[in-house]
N, C-alpha and C positions, 0 to 999 in steps of 0.2 A: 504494500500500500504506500501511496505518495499522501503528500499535505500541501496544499496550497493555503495562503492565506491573505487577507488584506484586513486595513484598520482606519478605522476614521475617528477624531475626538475633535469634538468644539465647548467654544464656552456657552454654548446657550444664546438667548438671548434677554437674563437678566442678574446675569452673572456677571461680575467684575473682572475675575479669572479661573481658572483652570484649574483644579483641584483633584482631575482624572487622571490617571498615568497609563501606560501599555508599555508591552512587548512582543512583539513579535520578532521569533527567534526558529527557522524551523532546521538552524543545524544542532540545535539541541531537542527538537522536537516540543518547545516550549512556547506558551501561548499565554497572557496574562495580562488582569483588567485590574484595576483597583481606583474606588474613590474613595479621598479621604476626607476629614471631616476635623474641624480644628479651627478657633480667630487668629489672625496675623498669619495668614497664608500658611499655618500649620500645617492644613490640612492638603495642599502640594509637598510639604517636605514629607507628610509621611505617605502618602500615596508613592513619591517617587523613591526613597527611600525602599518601601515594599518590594516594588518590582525592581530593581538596583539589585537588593539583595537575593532576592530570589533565583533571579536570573545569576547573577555570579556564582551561587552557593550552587546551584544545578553544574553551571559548569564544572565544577571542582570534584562533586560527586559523580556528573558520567564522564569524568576524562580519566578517570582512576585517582585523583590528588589522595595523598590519607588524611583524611580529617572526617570524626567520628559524626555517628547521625546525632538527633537533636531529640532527647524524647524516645518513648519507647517505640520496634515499630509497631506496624499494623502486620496482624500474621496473616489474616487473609488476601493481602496484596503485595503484590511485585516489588521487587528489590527498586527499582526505577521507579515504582509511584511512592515507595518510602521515603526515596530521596526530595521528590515533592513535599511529601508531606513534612520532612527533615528544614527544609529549603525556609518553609512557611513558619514553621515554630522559631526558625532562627530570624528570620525577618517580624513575628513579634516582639523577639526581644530587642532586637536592636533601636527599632520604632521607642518601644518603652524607655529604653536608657535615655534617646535621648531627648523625649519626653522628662524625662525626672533632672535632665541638667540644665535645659534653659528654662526659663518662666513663659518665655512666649509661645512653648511646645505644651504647654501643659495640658492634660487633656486630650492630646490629638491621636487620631487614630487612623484605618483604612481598611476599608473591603476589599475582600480579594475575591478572585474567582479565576485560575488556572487550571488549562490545558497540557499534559504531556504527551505529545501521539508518539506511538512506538511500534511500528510494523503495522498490525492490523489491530490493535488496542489503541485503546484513552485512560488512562487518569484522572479524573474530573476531583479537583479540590479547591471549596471555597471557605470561607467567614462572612458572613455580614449578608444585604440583602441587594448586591450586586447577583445578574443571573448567567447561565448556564442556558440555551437553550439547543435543541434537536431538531435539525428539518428534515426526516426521512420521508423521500416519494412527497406523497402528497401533505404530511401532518405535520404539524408542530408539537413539542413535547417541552415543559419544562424541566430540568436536568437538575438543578441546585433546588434544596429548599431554602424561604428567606430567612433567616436569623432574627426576626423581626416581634414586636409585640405583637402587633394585629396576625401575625401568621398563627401566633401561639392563642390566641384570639379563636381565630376559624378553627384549629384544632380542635380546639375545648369547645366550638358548637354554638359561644356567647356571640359571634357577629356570623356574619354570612360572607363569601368573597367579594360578593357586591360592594356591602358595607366596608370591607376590609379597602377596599381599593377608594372609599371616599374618606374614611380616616382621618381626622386630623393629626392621627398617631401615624401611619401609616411610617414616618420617616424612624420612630424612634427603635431601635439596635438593639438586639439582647448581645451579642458578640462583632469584637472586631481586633485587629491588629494593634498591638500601642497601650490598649486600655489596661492590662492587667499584665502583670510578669510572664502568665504561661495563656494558651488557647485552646479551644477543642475547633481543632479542624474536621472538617467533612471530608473524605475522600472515599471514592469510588473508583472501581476500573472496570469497562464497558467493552464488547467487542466494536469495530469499527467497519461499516458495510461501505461499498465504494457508492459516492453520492450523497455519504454522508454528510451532511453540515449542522458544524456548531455554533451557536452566535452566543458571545461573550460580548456582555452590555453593563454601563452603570444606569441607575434606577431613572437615569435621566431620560432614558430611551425607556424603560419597559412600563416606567408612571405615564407615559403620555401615548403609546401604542398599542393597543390589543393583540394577542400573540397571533390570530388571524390576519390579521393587519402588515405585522410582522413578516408571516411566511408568505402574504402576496406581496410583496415589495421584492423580497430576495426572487423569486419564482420569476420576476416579471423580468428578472437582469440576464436570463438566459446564462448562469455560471459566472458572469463578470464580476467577479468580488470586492471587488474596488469600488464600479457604480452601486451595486448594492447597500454596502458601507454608506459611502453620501449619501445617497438615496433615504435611509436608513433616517440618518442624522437632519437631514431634511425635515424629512415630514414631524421629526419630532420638533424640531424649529418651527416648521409653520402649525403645529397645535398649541404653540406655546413658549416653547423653548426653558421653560421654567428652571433648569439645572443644567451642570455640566452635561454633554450627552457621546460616548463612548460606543461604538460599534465593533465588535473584531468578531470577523467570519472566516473559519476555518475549515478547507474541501478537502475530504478523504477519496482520491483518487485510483484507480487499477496502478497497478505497478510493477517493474520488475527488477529482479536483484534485488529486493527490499533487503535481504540479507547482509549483502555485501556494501551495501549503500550503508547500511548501521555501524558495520566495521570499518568504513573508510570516516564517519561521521567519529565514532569513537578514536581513532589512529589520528585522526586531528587535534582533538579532544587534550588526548596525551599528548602531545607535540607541546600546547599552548600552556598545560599547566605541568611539564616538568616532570615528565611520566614514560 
C-alpha cells in the first residue's frame, strides 16, 4: 500500500491567529493535526510544540536511535503504533514543562489526533476533540471519539447529539496535551483498504460541516487532495469561519514493493539519526 496526502490550515475568519499546527511526513509514515488552546498565543506554542515533538520523537524511534518508550506499552498493538503512542506521552510532557516555566504558558495545552500508515495498517491516536474521520466507497465514518463534556453528555443519555452539537459547552475538554504531567491517549490500529481516506480536522472544520457534507466535498475533487483540503476549508469559511480551520487528507493507495519501500524508508531513517 502507498499514502498520498495533502493539508490545508487557515485562520478562520475571526480569529486573530493560528493556533493549529500539522505535519505531514509520509517518509515516516506520519500524519498529524493538533489545536491548541492557551492566552498570549500559548496556545501556537503548544500546538506547535506537539507536533515538533512528535514528529522528531517518531523519527528517533523508526530509525532505530536507543532511546526508551515513554509509559507503559499497549500489548494489543504494534511495536510502530507504541512508538506513536511513546511519541505522544513524551510530547505531553514537554508541553507541560514548559507550561510550568513561563507565566504566559500557563495553562496551555493541545489536541492531537495522528496518523501512522504502515504497509496496509493505521494507527489512529488522539487526545482532545480534534477528529479522525473515514471515507470508504460511499460512507463517512467517524474514527476518534471526542474527549469532550457534551460527548460524555450523549453517553450518559442526559443530551441528545443534536443538543450536543448546539452546546454552549460543546468547546469544553475533558483531556488534552500540556494540562497534566501524564495523558490517557486513544490508540487504535485498523487495517487499511486501497481508496481509503482519512481526514484529520480541528473542530474548526467539523463544528461548522456535517460529516455528509464533509464526504460530498472530498467525493466531488475526483482524488485531488489538495483541492479537496481548500475546498474543505472553504466552505467552513463561508459558514462562518468561527475558528482556526485545519484539513489533512490522507489516500491509501494499490502499491508495490510496499516491502522494500519500508526498508529503504527505515535505511534512511538510520542514516539520519546515527544508526
Amino acid at each position: 500500500m502507498e499514502y498520498v496526502a495533502a493539508a490545508r490550515t487557515d485562520v478562520g475568519r475571526k480569529r486573530q491567529g493560528n493556533e493549529d499546527s500539522f505535519c505531514v511526513e509520509p517518509e515516516l509514515g506520519l500524519y498529524v493535526v493538533a489545536d491548541g488552546m492557551g492566552g498570549h498565543a500559548a496556545g501556537e506554542v503548544a500546538s506547535r510544540l506537539g507536533v515538533e515533538t512528535i514528529r522528531e520523537w517518531m523519527g528517533k524511534y523508526l530509525g532505530g536511535a536507543d532511546v526508551a518508550l515513554v509509559g507503559p506499552p499497549m500489548a494489543t498493538c504494534s511495536r510502530q503504533a507504541n512508538f506513536l503512542l511513546s511519541s505522544i506521552r513524551l510530547a505531553n510532557r514537554v508541553i507541560f514543562d514548559a507550561a510550568q516555566g513561563r507565566r504566559e504558558y500557563a495553562g496551555m495545552g493541545t489536541t492531537v489526533v495522528s496518523v501512522l500508515a504502515v504497509d496496509d495498517h493505521v494507527a489512529l491516536a488522539h487526545v482532545g476533540d480534534s477528529r479522525i474521520y473515514r471515507i470508504r466507497e460511499d460512507g463517512i465514518t467517524q474514527l476518534s471519539r471526542d474527549h469532550s463534556l457534551v460527548q460524555q453528555q450523549v453517553e450518559n443519555g442526559i443530551i441528545s447529539p443534536e443538543e450536543a452539537h448546539a452546546s454552549q459547552y460543546r468547546h469544553l475538554i475533558t483531556r488534552a496535551l500540556g494540562l497534566k504531567e501524564s495523558v490517557e491517549v486513544d490508540l487504535v490500529e485498523q487495517p487499511a483498504l486501497p481508496g481509503d481516506l482519512l481526514l484529520l480536522c480541528s473542530d474548526g472544520l467539523s463544528d461548522l460541516l456535517e460529516d455528509e457534507e464533509m464526504l460530498a466535498i472530498v467525493q466531488e475533487q475526483g482524488g485531488d487532495l489538495e483541492k479537496a483540503c481548500q475546498c474543505l476549508v472553504d466552505r467552513a469559511n463561508y459558514k462562518g469561519g468561527d475558528d482556526n480551520i485545519t484539513a489533512l487528507l490522507i489516500q491509501a493507495r494499490p502499491g508495490h514493493g510496499s516491502r522494500s519501500q519500508s526498508q529503504g524508508m527505515l535505511g534512511r531513517l538510520k542514516e539520519m539519526f546515527g544508526r
